[in-house]
C-alpha positions in Angstrom: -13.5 0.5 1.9 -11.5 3.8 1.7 -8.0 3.8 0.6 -6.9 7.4 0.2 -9.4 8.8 -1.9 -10.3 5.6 -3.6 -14.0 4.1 -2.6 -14.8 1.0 -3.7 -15.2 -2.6 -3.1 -14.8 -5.0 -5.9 -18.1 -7.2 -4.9 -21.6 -4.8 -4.7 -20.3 -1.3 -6.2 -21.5 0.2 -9.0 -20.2 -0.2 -11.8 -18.8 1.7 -14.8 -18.3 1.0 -18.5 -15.2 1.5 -20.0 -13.2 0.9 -23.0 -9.1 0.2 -23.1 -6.8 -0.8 -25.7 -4.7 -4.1 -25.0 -1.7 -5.7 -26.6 -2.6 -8.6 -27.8 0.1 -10.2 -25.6 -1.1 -8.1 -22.8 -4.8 -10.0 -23.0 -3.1 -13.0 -23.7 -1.3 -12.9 -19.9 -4.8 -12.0 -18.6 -6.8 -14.8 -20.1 -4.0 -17.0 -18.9 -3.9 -15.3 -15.0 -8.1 -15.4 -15.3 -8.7 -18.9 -16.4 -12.1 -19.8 -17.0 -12.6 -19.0 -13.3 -13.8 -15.4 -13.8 -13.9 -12.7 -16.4 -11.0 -10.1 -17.9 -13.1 -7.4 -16.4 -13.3 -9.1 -13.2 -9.3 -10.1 -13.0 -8.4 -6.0 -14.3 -10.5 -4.9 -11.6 -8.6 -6.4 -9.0 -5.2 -6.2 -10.2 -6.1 -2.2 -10.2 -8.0 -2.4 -7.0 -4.5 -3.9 -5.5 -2.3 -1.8 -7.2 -4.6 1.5 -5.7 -4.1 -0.2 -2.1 -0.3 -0.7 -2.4 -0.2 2.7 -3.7 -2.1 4.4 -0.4 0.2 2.4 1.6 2.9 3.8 0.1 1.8 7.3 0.7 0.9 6.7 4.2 4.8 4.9 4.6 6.3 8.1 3.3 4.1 10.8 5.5 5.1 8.5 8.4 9.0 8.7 7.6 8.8 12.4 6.9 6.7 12.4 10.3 9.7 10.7 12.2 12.6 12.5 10.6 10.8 15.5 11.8 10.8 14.9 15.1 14.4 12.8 14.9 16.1 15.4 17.2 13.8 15.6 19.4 13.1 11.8 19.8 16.8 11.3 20.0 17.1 13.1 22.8 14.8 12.0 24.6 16.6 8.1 24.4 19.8 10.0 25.1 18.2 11.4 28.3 16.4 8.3 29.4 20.0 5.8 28.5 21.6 8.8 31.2 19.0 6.8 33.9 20.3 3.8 33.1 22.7 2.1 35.6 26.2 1.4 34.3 26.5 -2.0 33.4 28.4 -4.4 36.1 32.1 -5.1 36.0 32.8 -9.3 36.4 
């Protein structure tokens, strides 16, 4: 999976070992959110892996605004021009 600039996927990639520094209320909401189910490693991982996909969204939702407000004018127009077609509507 690719999610603007990040590669990854959380089952089968390679993996790298690092070293953080935790509150110790911090670790104590992950083992709680983990369980016994999986591992802090494992439950960091995909909280980050989440956090990097809502992030890309993001990006992509603002180049797309900044896409459309670009071309507002333009696109405005157009409706203005095509409503002009439009047949008036009936008097009852």
């Amino acid at each position: 999976m690719v999610v603007s600039g990040y590669c990854g996927s959380i089952i089968g990639s390679m993996k790298e070992k690092t070293s953080i520094t935790l509150s110790r209320e911090v670790l104590a909401g992950i083992d709680r959110m983990a369980g016994s189910k999986q591992s802090r490693s494992a439950f960091i991982e995909g909280v980050l892996h989440r956090y990097l996909i809502e992030q890309a969204k993001a990006a992509r939702d603002v180049r797309e605004i900044e896409l459309i407000n670009k071309h507002a004018d333009e696109l405005n127009a157009e409706a203005e021009d095509v409503l002009r077609y439009q047949a008036p509507p009936r008097e009852r």
